[in-house]
ROFIFI-602904 format. One line per 3 residues: number of its first residue (from 1); their letters; for each residue x, y, z of C-alpha. Coordinates in nm, 4 decimals. Example, Ala and Ser with C-alpha at 12.3 -4.5 7.8 and 13.67 -1.06 7.14 Angstrom:
<recs>
1> AS> 1.2300 -0.4500 0.7800; 1.3670 -0.1060 0.7140
</recs>
This chain:
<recs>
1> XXX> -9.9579 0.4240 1.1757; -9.7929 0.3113 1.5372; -9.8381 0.0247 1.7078
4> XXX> -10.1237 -0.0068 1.9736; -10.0555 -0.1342 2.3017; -10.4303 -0.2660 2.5027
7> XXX> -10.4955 -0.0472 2.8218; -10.5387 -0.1245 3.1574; -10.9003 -0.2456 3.1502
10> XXX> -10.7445 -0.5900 3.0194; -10.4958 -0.6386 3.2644; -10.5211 -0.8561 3.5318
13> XXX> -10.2869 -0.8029 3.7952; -10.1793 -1.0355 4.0656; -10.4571 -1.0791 4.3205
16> XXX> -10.3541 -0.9782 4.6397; -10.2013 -1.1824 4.9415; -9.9188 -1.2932 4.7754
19> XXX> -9.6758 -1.4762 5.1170; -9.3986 -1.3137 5.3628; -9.0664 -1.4191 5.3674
22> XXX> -9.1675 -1.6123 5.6761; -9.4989 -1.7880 5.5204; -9.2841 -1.9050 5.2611
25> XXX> -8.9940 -1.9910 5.4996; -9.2958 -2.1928 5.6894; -9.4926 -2.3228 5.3835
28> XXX> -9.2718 -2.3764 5.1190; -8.9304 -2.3751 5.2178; -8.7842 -2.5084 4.9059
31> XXX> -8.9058 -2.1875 4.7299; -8.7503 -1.9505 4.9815; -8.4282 -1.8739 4.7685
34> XXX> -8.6396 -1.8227 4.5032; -8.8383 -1.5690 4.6709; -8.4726 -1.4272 4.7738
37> XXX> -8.3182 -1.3919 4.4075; -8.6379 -1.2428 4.2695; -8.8381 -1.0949 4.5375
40> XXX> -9.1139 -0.9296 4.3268; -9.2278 -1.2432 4.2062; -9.5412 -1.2958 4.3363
43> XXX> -9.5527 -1.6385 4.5609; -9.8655 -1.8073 4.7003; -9.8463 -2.0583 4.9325
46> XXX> -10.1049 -2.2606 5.1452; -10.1482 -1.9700 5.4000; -10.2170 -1.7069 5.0839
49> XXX> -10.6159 -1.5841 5.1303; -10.7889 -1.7446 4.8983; -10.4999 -1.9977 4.8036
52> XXX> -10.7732 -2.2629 4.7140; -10.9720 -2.0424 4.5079; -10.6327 -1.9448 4.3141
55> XXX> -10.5798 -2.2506 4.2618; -10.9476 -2.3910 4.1409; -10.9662 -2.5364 3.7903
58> XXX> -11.2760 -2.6264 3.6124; -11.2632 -3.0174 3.7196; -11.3416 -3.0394 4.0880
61> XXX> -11.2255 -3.4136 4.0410; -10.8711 -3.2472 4.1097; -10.8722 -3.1221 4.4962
64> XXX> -10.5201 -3.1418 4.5809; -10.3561 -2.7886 4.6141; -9.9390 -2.7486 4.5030
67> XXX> -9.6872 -2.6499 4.7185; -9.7313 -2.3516 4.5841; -9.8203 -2.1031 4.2749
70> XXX> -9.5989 -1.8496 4.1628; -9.7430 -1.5708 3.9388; -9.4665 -1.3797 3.7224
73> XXX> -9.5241 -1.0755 3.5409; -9.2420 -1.0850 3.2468; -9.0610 -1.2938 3.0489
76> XXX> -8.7226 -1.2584 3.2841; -8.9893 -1.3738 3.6279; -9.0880 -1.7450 3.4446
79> XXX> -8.7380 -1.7301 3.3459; -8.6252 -1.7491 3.6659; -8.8915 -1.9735 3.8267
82> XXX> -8.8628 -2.2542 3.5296; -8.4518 -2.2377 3.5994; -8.5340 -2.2424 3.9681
85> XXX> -8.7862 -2.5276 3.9352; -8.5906 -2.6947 3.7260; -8.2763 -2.7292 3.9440
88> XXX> -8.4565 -2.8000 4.2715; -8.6072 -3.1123 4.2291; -8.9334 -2.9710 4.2044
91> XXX> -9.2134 -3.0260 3.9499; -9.4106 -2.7771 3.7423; -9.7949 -2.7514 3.5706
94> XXX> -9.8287 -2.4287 3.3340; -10.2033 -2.2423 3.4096; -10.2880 -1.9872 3.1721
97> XXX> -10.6990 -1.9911 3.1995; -10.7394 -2.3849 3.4544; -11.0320 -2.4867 3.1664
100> XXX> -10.7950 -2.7419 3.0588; -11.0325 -3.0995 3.0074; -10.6952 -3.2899 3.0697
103> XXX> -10.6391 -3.0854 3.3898; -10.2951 -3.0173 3.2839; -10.2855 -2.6661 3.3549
106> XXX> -10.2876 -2.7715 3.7983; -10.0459 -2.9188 3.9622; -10.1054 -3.1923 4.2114
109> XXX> -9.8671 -3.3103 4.4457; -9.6387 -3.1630 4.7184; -9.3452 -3.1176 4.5016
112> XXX> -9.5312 -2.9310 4.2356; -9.5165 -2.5925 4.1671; -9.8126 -2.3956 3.9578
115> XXX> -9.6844 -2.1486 3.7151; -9.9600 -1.9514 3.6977; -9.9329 -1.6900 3.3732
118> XXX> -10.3265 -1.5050 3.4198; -10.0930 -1.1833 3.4525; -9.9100 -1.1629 3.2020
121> XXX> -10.1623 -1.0412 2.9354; -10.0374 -0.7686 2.7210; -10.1340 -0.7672 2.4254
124> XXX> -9.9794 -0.5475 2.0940; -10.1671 -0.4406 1.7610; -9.8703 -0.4257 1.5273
127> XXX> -9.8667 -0.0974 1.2903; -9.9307 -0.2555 0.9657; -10.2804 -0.4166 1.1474
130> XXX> -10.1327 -0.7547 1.0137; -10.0195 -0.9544 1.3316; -10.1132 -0.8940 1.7086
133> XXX> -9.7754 -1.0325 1.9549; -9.9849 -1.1671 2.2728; -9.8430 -1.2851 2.6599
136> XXX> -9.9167 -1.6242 2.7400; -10.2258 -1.5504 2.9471; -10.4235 -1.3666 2.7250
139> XXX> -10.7780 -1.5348 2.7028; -10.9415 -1.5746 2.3710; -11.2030 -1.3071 2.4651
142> XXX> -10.9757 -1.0408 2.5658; -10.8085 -1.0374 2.2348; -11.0686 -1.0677 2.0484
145> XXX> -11.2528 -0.8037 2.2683; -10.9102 -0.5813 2.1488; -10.9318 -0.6515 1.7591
148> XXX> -11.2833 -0.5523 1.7329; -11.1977 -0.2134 1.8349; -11.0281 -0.1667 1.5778
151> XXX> -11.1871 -0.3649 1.3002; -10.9932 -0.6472 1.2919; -11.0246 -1.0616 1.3875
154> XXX> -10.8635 -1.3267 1.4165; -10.9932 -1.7203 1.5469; -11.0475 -1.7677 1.9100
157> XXX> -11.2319 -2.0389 2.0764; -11.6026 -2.0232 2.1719; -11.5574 -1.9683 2.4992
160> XXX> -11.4201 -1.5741 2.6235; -11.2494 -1.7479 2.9265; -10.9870 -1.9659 2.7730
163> XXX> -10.6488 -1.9171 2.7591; -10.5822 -1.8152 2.3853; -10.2102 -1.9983 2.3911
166> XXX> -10.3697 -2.3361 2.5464; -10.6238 -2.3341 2.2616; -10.4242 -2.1973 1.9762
169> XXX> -10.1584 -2.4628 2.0096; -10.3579 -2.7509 2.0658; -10.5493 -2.7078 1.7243
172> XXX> -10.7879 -2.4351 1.7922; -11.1811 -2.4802 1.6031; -11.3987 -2.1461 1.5696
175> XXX> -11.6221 -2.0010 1.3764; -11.3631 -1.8687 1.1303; -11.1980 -2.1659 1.0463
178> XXX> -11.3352 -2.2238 0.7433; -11.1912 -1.8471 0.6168; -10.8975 -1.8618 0.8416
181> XXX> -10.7459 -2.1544 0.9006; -10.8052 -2.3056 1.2437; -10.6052 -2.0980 1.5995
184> XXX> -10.2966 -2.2872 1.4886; -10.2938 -2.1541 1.1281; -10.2772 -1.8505 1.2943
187> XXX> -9.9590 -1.8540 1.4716; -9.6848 -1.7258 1.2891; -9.4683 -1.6929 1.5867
190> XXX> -9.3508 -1.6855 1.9311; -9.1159 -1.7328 2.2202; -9.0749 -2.0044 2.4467
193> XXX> -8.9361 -2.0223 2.8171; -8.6938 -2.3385 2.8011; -8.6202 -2.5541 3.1319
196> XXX> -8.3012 -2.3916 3.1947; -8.4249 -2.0327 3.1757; -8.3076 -1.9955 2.7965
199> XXX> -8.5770 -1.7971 2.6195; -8.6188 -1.9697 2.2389; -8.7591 -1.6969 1.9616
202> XXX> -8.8645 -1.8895 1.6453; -8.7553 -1.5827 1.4377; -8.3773 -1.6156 1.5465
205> XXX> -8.1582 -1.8170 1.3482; -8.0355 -2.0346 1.5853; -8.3953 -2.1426 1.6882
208> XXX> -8.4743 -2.5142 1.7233; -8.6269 -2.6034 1.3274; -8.9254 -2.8043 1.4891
211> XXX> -8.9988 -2.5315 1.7772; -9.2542 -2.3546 1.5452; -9.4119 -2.6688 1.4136
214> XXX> -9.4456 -2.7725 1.7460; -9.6193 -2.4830 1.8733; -9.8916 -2.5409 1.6119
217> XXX> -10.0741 -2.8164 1.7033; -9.8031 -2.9911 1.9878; -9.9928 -2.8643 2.2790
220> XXX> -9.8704 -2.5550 2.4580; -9.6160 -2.6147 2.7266; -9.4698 -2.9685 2.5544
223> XXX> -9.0524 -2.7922 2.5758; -9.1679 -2.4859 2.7598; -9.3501 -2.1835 2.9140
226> XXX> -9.5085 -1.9848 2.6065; -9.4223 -1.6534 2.6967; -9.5530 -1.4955 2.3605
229> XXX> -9.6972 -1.5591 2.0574; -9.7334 -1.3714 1.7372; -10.0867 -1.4345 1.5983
232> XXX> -10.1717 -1.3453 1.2549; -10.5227 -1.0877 1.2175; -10.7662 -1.0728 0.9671
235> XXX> -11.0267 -0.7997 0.8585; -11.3311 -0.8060 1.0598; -11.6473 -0.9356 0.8970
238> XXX> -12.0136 -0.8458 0.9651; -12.1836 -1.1726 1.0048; -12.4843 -1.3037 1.0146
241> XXX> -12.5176 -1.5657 1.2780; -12.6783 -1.6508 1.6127; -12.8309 -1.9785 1.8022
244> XXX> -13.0981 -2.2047 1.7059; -13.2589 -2.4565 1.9252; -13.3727 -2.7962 1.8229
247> XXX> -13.5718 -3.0760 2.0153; -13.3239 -3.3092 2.0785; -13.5402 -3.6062 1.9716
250> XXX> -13.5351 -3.4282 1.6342; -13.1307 -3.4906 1.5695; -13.1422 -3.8234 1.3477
253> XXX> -13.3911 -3.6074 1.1068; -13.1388 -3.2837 1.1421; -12.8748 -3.4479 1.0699
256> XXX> -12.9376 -3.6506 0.7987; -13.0756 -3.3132 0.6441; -12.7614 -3.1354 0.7744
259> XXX> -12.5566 -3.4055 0.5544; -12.7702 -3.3354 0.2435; -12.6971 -2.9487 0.2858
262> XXX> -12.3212 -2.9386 0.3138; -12.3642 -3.2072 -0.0018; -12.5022 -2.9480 -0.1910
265> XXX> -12.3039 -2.6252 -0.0475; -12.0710 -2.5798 0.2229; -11.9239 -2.2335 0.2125
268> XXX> -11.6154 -2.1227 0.3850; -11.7816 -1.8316 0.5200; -11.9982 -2.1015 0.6914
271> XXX> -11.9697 -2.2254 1.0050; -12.2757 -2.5009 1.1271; -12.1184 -2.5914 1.5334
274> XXX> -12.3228 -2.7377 1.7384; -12.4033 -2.8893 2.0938; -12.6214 -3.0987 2.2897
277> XXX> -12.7272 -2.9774 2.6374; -13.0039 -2.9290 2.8716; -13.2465 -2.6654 2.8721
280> XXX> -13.2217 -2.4087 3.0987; -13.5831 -2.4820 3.2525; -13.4876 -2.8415 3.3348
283> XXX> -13.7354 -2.9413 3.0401; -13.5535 -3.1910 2.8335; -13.3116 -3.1008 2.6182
286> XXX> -13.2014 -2.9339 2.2938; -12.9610 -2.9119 2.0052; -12.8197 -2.6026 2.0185
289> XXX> -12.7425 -2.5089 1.6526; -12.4801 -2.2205 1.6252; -12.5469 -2.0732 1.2805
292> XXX> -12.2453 -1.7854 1.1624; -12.1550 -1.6402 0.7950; -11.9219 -1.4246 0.7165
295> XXX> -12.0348 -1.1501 0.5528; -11.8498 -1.0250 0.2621; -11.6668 -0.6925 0.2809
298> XXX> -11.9633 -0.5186 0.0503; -12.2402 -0.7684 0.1968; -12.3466 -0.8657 -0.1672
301> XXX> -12.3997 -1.2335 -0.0322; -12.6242 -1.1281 0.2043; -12.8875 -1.2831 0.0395
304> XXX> -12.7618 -1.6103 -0.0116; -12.6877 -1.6298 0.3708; -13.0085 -1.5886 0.4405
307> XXX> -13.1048 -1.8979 0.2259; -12.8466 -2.0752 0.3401; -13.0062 -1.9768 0.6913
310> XXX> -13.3749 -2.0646 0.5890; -13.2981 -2.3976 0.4780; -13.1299 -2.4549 0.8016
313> XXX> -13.4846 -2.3633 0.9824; -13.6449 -2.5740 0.8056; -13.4635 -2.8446 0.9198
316> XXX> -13.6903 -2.8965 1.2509; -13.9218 -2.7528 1.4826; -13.7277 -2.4499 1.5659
319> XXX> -13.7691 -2.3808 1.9731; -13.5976 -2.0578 1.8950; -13.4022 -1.8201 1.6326
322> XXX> -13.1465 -1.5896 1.7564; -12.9492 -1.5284 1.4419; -12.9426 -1.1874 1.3701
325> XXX> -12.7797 -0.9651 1.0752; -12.6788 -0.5844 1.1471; -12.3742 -0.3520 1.1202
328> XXX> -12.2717 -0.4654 1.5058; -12.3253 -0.8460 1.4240; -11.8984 -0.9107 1.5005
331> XXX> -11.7853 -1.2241 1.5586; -11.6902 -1.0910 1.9185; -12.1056 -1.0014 1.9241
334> XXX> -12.1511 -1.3480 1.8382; -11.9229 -1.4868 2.1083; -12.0933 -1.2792 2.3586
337> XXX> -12.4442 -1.4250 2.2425; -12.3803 -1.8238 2.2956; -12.4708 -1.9539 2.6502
340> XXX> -12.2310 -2.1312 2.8347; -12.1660 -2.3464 3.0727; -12.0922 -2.2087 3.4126
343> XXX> -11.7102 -2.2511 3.4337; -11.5108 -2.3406 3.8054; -11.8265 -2.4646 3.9225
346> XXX> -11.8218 -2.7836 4.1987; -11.8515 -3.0401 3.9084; -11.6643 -3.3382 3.8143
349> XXX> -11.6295 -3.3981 3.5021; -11.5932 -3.7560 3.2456; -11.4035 -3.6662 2.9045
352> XXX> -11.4278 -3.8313 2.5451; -11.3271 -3.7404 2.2482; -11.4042 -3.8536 1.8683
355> XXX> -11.4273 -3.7061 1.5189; -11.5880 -3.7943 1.2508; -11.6226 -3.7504 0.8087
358> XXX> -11.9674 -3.5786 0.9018; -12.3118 -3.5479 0.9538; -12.5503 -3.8601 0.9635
361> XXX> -12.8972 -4.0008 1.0227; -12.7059 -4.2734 1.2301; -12.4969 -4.0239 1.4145
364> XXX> -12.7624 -3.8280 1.5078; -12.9189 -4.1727 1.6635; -12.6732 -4.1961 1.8525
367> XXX> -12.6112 -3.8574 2.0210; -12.9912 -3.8377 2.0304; -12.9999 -4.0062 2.3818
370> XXX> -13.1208 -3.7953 2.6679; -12.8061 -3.6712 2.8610; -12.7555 -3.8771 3.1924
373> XXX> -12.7600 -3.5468 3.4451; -12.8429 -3.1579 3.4190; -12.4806 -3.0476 3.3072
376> XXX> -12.4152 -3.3124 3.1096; -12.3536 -3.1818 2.7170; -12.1727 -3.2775 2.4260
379> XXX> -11.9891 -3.0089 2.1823; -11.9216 -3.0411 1.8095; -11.6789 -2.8503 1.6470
382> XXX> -11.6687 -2.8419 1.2269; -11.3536 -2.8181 1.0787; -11.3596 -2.7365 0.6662
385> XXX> -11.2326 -2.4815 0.4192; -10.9314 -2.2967 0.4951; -10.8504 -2.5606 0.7655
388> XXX> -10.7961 -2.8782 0.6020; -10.6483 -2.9954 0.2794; -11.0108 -2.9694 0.0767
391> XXX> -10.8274 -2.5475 0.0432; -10.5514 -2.6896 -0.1169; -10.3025 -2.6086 0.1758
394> XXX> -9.9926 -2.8134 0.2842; -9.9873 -2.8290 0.5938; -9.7970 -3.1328 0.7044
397> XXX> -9.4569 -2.9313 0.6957; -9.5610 -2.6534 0.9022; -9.7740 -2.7589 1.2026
400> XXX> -9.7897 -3.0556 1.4052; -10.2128 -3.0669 1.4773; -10.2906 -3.3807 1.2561
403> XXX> -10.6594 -3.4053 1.1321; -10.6686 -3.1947 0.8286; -10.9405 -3.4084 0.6755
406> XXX> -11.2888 -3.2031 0.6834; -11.4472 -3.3217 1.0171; -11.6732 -3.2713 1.2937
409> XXX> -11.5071 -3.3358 1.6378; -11.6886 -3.3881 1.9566; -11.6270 -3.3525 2.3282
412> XXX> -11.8653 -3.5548 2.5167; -11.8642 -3.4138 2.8422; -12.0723 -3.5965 3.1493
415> XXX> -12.0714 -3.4290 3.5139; -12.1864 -3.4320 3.8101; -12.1627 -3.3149 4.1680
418> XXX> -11.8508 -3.4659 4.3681; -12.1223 -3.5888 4.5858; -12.3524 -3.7649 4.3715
421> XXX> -12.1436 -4.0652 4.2747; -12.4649 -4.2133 4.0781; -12.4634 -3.9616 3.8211
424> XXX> -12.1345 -3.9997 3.7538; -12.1592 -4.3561 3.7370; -12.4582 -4.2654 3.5015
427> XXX> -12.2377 -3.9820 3.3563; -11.9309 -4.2392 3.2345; -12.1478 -4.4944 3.1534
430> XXX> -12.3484 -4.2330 2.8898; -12.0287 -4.0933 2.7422; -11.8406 -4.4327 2.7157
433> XXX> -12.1806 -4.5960 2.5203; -12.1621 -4.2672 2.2951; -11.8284 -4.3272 2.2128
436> XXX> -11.8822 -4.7043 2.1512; -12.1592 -4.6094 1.8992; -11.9869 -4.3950 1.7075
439> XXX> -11.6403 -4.6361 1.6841; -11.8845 -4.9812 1.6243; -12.0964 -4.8020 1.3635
442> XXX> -11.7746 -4.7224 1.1746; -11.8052 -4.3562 1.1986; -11.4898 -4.2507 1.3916
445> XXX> -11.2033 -4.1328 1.2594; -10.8188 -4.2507 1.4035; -10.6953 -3.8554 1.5156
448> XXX> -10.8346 -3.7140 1.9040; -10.8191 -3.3454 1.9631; -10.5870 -3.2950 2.2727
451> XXX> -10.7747 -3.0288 2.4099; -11.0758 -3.2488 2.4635; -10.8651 -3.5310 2.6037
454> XXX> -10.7758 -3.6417 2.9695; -10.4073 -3.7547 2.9201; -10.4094 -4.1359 2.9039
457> XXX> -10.1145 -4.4079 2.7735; -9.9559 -4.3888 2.4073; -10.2081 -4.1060 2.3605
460> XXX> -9.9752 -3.9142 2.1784; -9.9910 -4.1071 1.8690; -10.3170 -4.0128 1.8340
463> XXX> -10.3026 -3.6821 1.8716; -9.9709 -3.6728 1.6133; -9.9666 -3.9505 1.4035
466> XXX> -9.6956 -4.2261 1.3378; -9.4568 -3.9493 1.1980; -9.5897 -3.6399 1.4237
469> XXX> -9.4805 -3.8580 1.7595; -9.1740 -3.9194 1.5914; -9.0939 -3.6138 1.5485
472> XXX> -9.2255 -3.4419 1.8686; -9.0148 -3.7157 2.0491; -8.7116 -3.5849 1.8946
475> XXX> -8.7664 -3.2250 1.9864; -8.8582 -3.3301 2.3214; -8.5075 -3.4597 2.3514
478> XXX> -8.3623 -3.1582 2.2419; -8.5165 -2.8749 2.3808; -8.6782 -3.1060 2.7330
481> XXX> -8.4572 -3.3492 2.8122; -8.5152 -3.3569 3.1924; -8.8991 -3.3614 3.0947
484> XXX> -8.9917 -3.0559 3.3125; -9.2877 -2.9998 3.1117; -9.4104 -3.3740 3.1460
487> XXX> -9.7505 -3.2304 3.2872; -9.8122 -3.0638 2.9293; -9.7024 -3.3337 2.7335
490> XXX> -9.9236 -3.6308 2.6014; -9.7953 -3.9864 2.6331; -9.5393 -4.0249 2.3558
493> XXX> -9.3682 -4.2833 2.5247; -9.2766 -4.6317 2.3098; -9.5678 -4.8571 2.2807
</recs>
């Protein structure tokens, strides 16, 4: 066997309307002898068609536009833009899908300068169907879109629009986790744009030690610009999975019976996520139950997936079953099947973030309150099996994401219209008495998930630990000195 390259149909090439030499001259002067050295770099500046929709992120809280967003195509194009950036005075945010909650992937300010990496999306099968090498803007459902093709898996997040890089190396929950490790299990290599232009492979000897622990679980963009990564793949399995919808009211019940369930069994193949959101009629709202078991090769558990599922049903007065069982039930199918959330819409958005051991009658209290406005929603994410240290895996050595402990994290996520300033008043006030519940009730656990998180002071210890934070500080010296990549990195300042 060769090695398969993805076609066309999942590129996306730079949009059109990229500046002149004279818009740039007139916009953005300071990038003009950039434009000069490497005039097929694509440049957008404030007089680009459509520079504000370019530039749009998920948060509508965030309405300033950069000087200006630069869109390379290869490895040598960020290359010379990071060196360029880098000895100009000028500041840089890394975009690779703009879903970021910390809206780290925009930059803000006159001085900053978007590197914007949508278009650089190849994506390579390699011939022993063991490891896929992926560009820095490849989204989650684009590559797994590519393995199914051909059989073949690998964890991406629940959402077919985010970048895969963002999400792999900021933890990275799915549906597989509990077979597969979580997305930064998964990443067995890559290469790394550094602030002077120097491109750092973790396979070459003189590689930084810490550069490939970092990229598992650091946050993408801490020293650098990802350029690639080389993602482990997995056989495909059938599943059986699909949504099932709750009564919200119902959730203390659900998931005190949810705790007695994963007491008794709690497969691998198993994944229970879940969410909180509003139905779609403006009725009230639901727990959205995402039910999804991995099938084994010769589908002899079959069966007990389906009593796994049944006891699940009988959990509450189901509003509806979607989970469904047949030769095309993929986990890409499955992706395709969950409703989400309309992304780049004008919302502004309130973040929190907590984990916790599990499921409770007293936890399901408390996120059992009727959400403050119609896109208001909360998402759990379980983390066990292959994941955490209940497989037996060491993982402390070899990747810097810190909760290893089986948990369920949440992203309590409140938002509103920029214009109504009383549901977001409403909004914060929800998410902030969530949170409070959780922490006074004893429930929460000390580790956030930095891809839930809105970057805030001496957040980086908990995102890393006491030793993690040491340690990323030191590579942070090494490899970032001139903290370029500030934008990407958490607090891990003394405090």
């Amino acid at each position: 066997m060769t090695s398969i390259t993805a076609g066309p149909e999942y590129h996306s090439p730079p949009p059109p309307g990229a500046s002149s030499t004279a818009a740039i001259e007139q916009d953005a002067p300071a990038l003009l002898d950039l434009h000069r050295q490497v005039p097929n770099l694509h440049i957008y500046t404030a007089t680009s068609p459509d520079f504000d929709i370019l530039n749009r992120v998920n948060d509508r809280s965030i309405t300033t536009l950069p000087l200006a967003t630069v869109r390379p195509t290869d490895e040598a194009q960020i290359a010379a833009a990071v060196c360029y950036i880098s000895q100009n005075g000028l500041t840089l945010a890394i975009r690779n899908s703009g879903v970021d909650q910390g809206g780290r992937s925009r930059a803000h300010g006159p001085k900053d300068v978007s590197l914007d990496v949508r278009s650089m999306n190849k994506m390579v099968l390699s011939a022993d169907r063991r490891t896929v090498t992926i560009d820095g803007g490849v989204t989650g459902g684009n590559l797994l879109r590519f393995l199914d093709t051909h059989g073949l898996t690998t964890p991406t997040a629940f959402s077919t629009t985010v970048g895969y890089v963002g999400w792999a190396c900021g933890g990275g929950y799915s549906s597989l986790n509990g077979i597969m490790g979580m997305g930064v299990d998964n990443i067995l290599g890559g290469r790394v744009v550094l602030a002077d232009g120097r491109v750092m492979d973790t396979d070459d000897a003189d590689c930084d030690p810490d550069l490939l622990w970092t990229l598992r679980g650091g946050g993408a963009g801490i020293v650098g610009v990802v350029s690639c990564l080389r993602v482990r793949v997995h056989r495909r399995p059938d599943c059986l999975a699909g949504l099932i919808l709750f009564p919200l009211e119902e959730t203390p019940q659900i998931a005190q019976k949810l705790n007695e369930l994963y007491a008794w069994k709690k497969p691998p193949k198993f994944a229970g996520d879940a969410a909180v959101m509003n139905r779609a009629e403006g009725d009230g709202a639901w727990l959205s139950y995402l039910f999804h078991w991995s099938l084994e090769e010769d589908r002899s558990d079959l069966d007990e997936a389906k009593d796994y599922l049944e006891r699940v049903l009988n959990m509450g007065s189901v509003i509806m079953n979607a989970v469904t069982e047949s030769e095309k039930a993929t986990p890409y199918a499955f992706l395709l099947s969950i409703p989400m959330p309309v992304l780049y819409a004008d919302l502004v958005y309130h973040k929190r973030t907590i984990s916790v051991p599990g499921w409770s009658e007293e936890l399901g209290r408390i996120i059992s309150e009727p959400l403050p406005t119609p896109t208001s929603m909360i998402i759990m994410h379980d983390s066990h099996g292959a994941g955490t240290r209940a497989s037996g895996a060491a993982f402390e050595e070899n990747a810097a994401f810190q909760n290893r402990e089986p948990h369920l994290m949440f992203g309590i996520f409140p938002s509103a219209h920029p214009d109504d300033e009383e549901g977001m008043k409403k909004g914060r006030a929800w998410a902030d008495r969530l949170f409070d519940g959780v922490t006074k009730a004893g429930l929460a656990m000390p580790s956030h998930y930095i891809n839930f998180s809105t970057p805030a002071k001496g957040d980086g210890l908990g995102y890393y630990g006491r030793e993690g934070i040491v340690r990323i500080r030191a590579v942070k010296r090494r490899l970032d000195p001139s903290n370029l990549f500030a934008k990407s990195t958490p607090d891990i300042a003394e405090i």
